[in-house]
MARLOLO-696683 format. One record per residue: residue number from 1; residue in one letter; x, y, z of N, C-alpha, C, O in turn. Coordinates in steps of 0.05 Angstrom, whole numbers. Layout:
BEGIN
node n->NUM | res->A | n.px->X | n.py->Y | n.pz->Z | ca.px->X | ca.py->Y | ca.pz->Z | c.px->X | c.py->Y | c.pz->Z | o.px->X | o.py->Y | o.pz->Z
...
END
This chain:
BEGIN
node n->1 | res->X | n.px->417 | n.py->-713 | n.pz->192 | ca.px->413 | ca.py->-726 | ca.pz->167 | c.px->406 | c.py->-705 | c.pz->146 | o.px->389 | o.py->-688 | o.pz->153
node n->2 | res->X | n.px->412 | n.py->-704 | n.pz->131 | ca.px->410 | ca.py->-684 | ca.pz->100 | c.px->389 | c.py->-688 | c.pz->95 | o.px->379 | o.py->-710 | o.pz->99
node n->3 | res->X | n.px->376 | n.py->-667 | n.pz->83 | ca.px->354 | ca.py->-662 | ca.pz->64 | c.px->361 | c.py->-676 | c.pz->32 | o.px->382 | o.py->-676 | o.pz->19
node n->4 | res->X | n.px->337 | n.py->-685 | n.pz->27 | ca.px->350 | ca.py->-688 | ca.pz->-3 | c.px->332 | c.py->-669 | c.pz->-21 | o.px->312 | o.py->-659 | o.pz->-10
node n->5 | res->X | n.px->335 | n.py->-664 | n.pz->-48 | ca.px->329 | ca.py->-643 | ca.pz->-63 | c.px->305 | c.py->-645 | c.pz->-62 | o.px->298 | o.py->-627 | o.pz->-47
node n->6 | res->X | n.px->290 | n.py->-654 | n.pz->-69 | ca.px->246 | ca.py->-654 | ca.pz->-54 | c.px->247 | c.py->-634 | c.pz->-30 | o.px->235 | o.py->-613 | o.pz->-28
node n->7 | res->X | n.px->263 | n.py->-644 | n.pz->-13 | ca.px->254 | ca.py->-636 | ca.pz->14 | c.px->273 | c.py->-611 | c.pz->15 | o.px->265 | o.py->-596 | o.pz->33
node n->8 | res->X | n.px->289 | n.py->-603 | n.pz->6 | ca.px->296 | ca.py->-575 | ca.pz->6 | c.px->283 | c.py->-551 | c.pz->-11 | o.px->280 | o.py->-527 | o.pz->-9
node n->9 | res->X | n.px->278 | n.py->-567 | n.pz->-25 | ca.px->260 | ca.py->-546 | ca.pz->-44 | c.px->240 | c.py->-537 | c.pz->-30 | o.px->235 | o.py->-513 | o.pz->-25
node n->10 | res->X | n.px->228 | n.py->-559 | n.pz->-21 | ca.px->194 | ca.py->-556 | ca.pz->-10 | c.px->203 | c.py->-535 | c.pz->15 | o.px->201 | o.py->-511 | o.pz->13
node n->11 | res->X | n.px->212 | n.py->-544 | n.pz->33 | ca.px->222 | ca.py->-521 | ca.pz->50 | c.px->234 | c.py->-488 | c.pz->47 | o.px->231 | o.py->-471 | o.pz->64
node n->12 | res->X | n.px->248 | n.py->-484 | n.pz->24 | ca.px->254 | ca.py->-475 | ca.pz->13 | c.px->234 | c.py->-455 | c.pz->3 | o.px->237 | o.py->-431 | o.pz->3
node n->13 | res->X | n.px->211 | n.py->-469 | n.pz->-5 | ca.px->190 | ca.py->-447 | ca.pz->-25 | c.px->178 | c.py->-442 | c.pz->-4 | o.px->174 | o.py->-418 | o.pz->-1
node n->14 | res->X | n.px->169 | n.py->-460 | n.pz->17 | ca.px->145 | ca.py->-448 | ca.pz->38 | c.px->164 | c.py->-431 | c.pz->50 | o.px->156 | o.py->-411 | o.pz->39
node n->15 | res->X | n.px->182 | n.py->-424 | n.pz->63 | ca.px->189 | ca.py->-399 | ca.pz->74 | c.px->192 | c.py->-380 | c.pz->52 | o.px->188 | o.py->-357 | o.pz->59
node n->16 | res->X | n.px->199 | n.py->-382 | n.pz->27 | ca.px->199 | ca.py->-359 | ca.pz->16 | c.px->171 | c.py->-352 | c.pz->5 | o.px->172 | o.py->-331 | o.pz->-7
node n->17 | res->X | n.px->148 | n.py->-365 | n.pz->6 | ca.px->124 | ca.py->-362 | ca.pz->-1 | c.px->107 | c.py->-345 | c.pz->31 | o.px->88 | o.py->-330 | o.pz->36
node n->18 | res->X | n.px->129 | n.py->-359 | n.pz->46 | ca.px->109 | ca.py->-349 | ca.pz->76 | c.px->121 | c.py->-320 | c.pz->86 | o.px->109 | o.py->-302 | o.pz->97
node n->19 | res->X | n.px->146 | n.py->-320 | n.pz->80 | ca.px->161 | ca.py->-293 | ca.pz->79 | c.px->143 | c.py->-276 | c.pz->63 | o.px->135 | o.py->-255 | o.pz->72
node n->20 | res->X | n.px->138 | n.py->-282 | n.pz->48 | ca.px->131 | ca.py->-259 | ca.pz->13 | c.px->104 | c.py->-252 | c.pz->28 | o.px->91 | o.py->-232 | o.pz->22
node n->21 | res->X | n.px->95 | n.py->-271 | n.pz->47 | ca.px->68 | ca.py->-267 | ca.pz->51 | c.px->63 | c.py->-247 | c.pz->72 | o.px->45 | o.py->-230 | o.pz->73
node n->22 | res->X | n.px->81 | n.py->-253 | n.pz->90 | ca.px->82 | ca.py->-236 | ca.pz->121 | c.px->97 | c.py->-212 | c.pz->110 | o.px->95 | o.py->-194 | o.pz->127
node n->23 | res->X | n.px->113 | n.py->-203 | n.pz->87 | ca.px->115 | ca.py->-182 | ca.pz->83 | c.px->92 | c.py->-163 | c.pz->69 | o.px->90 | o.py->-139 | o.pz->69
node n->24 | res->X | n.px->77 | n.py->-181 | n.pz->58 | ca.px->63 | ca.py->-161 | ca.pz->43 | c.px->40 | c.py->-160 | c.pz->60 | o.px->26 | o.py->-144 | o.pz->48
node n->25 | res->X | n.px->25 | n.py->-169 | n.pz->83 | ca.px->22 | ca.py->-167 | ca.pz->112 | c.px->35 | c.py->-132 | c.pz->120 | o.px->23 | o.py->-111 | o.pz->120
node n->26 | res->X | n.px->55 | n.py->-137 | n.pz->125 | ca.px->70 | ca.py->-111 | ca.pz->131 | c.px->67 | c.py->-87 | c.pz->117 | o.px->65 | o.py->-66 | o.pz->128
node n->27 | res->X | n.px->67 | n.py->-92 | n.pz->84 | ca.px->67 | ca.py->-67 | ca.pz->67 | c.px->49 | c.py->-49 | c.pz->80 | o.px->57 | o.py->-33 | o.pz->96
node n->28 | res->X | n.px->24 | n.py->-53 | n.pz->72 | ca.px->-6 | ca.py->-32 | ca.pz->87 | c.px->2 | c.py->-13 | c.pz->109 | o.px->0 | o.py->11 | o.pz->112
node n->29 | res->X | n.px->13 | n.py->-37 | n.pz->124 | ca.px->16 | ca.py->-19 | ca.pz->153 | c.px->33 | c.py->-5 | c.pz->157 | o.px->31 | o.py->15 | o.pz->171
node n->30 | res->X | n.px->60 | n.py->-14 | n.pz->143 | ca.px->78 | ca.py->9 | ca.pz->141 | c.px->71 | c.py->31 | c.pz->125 | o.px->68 | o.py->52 | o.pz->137
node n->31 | res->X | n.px->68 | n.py->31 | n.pz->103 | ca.px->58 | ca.py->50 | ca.pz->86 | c.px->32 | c.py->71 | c.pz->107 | o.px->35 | o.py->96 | o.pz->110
node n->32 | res->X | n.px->13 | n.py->58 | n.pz->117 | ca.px->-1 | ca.py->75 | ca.pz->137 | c.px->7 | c.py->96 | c.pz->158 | o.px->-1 | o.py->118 | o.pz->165
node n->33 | res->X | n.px->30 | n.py->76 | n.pz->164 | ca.px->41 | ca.py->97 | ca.pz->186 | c.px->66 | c.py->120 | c.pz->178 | o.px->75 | o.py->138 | o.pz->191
node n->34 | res->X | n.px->72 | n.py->112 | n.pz->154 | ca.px->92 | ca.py->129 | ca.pz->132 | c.px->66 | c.py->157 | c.pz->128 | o.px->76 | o.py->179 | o.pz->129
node n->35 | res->X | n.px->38 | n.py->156 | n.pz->125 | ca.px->24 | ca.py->168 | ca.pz->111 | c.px->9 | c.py->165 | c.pz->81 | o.px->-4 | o.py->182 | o.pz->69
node n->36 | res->X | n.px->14 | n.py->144 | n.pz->75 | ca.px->-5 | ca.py->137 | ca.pz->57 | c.px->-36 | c.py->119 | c.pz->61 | o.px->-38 | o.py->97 | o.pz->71
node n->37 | res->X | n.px->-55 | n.py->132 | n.pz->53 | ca.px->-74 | ca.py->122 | ca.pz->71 | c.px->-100 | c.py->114 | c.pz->51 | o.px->-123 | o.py->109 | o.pz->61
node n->38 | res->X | n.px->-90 | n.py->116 | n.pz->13 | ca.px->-112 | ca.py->108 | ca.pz->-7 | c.px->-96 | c.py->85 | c.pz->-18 | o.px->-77 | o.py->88 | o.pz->-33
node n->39 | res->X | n.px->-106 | n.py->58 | n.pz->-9 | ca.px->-98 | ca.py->41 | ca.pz->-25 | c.px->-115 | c.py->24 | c.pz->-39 | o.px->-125 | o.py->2 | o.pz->-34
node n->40 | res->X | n.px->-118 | n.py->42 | n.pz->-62 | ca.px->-146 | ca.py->29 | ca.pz->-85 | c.px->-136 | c.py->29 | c.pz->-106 | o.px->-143 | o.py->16 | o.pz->-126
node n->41 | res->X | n.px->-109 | n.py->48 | n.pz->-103 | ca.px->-97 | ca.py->45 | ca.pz->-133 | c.px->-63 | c.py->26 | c.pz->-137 | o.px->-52 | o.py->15 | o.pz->-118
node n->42 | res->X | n.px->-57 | n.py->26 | n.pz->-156 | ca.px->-32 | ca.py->14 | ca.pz->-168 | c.px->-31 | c.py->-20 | c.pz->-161 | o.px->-47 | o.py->-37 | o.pz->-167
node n->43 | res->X | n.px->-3 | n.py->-21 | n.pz->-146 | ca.px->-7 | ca.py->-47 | ca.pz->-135 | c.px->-16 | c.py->-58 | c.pz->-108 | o.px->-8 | o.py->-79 | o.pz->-98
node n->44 | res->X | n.px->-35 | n.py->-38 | n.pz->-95 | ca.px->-30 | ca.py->-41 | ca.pz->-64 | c.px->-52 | c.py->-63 | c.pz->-63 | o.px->-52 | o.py->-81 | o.pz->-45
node n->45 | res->X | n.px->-73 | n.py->-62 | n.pz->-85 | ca.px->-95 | ca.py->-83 | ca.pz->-79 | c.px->-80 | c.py->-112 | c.pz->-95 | o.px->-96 | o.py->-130 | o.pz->-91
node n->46 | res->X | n.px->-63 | n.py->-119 | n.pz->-106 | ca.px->-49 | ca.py->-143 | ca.pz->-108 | c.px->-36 | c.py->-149 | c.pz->-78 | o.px->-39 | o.py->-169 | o.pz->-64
node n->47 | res->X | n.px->-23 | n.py->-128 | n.pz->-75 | ca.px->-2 | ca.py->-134 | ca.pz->-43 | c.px->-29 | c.py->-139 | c.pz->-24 | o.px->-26 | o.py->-161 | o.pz->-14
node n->48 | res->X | n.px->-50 | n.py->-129 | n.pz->-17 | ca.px->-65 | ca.py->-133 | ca.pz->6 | c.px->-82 | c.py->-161 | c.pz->-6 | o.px->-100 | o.py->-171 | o.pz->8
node n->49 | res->X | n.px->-75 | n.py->-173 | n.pz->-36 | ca.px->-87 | ca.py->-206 | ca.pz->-39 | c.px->-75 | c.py->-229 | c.pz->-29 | o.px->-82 | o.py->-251 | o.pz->-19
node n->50 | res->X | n.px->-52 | n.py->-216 | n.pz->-39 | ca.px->-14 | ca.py->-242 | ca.pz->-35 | c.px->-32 | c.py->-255 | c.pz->-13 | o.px->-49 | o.py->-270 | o.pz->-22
node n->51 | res->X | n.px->-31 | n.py->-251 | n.pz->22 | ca.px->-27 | ca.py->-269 | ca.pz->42 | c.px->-57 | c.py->-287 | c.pz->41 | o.px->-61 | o.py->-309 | o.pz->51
node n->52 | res->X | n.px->-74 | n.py->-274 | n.pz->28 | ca.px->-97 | ca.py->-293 | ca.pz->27 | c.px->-91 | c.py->-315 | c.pz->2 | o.px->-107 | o.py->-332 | o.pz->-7
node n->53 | res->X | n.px->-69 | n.py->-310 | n.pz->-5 | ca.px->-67 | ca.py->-338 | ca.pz->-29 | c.px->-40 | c.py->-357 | c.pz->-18 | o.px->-35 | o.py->-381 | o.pz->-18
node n->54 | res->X | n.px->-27 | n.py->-330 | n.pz->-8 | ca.px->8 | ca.py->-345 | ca.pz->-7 | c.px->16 | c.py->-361 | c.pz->22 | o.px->35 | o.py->-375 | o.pz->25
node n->55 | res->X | n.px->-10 | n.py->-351 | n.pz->45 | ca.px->-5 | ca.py->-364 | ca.pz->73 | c.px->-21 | c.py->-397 | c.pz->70 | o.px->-14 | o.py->-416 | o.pz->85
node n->56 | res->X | n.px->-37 | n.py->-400 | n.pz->54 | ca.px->-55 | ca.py->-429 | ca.pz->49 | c.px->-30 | c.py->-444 | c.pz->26 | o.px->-29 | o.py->-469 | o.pz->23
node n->57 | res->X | n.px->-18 | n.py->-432 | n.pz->18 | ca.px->-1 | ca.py->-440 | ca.pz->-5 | c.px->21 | c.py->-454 | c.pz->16 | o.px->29 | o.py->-477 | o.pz->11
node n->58 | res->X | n.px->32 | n.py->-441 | n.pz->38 | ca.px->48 | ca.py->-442 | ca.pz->55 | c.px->51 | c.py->-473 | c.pz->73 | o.px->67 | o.py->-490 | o.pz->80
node n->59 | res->X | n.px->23 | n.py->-467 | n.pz->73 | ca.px->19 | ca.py->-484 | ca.pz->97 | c.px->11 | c.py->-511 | c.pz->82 | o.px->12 | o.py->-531 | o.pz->96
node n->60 | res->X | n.px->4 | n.py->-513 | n.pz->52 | ca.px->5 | ca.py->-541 | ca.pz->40 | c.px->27 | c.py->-545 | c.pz->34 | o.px->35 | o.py->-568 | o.pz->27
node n->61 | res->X | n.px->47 | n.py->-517 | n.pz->36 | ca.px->78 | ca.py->-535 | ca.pz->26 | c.px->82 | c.py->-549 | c.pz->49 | o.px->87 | o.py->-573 | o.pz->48
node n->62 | res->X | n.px->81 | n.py->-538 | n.pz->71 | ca.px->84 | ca.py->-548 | ca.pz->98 | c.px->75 | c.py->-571 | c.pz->106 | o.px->89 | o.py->-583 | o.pz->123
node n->63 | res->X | n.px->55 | n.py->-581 | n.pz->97 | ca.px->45 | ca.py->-604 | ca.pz->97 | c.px->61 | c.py->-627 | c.pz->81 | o.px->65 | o.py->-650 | o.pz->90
node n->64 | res->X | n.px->71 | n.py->-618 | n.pz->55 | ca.px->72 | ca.py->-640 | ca.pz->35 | c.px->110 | c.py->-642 | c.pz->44 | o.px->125 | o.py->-659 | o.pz->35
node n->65 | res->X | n.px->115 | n.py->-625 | n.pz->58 | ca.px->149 | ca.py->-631 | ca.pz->69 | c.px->148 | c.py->-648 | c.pz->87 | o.px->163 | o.py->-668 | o.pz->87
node n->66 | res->X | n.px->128 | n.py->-641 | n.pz->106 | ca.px->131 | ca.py->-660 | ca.pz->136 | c.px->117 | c.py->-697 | c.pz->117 | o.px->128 | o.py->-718 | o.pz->126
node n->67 | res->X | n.px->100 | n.py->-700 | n.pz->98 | ca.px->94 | ca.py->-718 | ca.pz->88 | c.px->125 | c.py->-732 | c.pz->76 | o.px->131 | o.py->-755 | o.pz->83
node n->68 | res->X | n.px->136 | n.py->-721 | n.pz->63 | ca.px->173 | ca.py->-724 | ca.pz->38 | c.px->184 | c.py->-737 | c.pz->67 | o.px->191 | o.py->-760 | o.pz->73
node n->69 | res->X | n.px->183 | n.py->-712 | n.pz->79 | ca.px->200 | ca.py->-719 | ca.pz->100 | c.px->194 | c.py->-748 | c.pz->115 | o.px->215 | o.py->-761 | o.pz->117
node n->70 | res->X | n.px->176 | n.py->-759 | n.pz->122 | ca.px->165 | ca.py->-784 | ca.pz->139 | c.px->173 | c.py->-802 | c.pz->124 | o.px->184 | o.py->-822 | o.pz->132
node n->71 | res->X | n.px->165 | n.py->-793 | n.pz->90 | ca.px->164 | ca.py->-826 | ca.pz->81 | c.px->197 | c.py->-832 | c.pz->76 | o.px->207 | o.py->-855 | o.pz->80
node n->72 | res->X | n.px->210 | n.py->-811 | n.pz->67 | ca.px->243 | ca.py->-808 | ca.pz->73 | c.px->256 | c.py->-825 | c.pz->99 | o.px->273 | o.py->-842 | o.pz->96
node n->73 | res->X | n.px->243 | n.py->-815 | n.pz->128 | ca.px->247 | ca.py->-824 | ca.pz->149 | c.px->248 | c.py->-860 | c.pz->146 | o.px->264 | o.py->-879 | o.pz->145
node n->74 | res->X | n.px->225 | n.py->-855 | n.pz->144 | ca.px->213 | ca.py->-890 | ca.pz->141 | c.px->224 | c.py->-905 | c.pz->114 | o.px->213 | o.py->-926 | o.pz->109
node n->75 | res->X | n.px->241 | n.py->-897 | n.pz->99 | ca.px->251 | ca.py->-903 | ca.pz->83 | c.px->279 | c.py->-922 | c.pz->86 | o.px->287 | o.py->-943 | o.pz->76
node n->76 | res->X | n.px->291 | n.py->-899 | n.pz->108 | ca.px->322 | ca.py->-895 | ca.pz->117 | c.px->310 | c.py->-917 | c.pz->147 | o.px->328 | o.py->-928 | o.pz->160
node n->77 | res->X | n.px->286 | n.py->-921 | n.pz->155 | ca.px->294 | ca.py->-938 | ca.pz->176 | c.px->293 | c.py->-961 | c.pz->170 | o.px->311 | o.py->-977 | o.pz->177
node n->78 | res->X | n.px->266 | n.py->-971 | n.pz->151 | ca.px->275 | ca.py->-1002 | ca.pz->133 | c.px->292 | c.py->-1004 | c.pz->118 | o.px->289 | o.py->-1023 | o.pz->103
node n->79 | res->X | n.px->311 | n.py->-992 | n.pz->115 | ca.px->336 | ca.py->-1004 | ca.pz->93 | c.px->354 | c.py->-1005 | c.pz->109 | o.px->375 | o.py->-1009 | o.pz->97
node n->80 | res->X | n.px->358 | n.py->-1002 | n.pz->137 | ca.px->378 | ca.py->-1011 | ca.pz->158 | c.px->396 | c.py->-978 | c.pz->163 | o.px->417 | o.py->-981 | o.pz->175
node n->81 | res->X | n.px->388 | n.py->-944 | n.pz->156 | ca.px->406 | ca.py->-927 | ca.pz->165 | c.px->422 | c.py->-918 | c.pz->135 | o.px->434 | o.py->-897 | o.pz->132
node n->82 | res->X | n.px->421 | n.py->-937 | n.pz->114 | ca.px->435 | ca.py->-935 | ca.pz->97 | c.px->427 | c.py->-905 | c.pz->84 | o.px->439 | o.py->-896 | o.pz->65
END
């Protein structure tokens, strides 16, 4: 059964919000093992904030899809499939 535009979006942003998040997760550590090992300056202290904003952000999109999604469900089963 298709997504309709709510529910693709919403899905849509939480992986790219949860992606953006687990990469910038990654930045630090790659950069560490590259040799960089002062991150106080430029943007490294934005990149080491992202996942503490963007993984809670994630997981309410995640929430509010599986919610779209149910009442969608329950939508399509009282109206007979239509």
């Amino acid at each position: 059964m298709p997504l309709n535009r709510i529910e693709r979006a919403l899905a849509f942003a939480a992986a790219g919000v949860g992606l953006f998040s687990i990469l910038a997760i990654l930045a630090p550590i790659i950069a560490s093992i590259a040799g960089l090992h002062d991150f106080s300056g430029g943007a490294w202290p934005v990149v080491r904030f992202l996942p503490a904003v963007g993984l809670p952000a994630t997981l309410v999109l995640l929430i509010a899809f599986i919610v779209v999604r149910g009442l969608h469900q329950r939508r399509i089963a009282r109206d007979g499939g239509v």
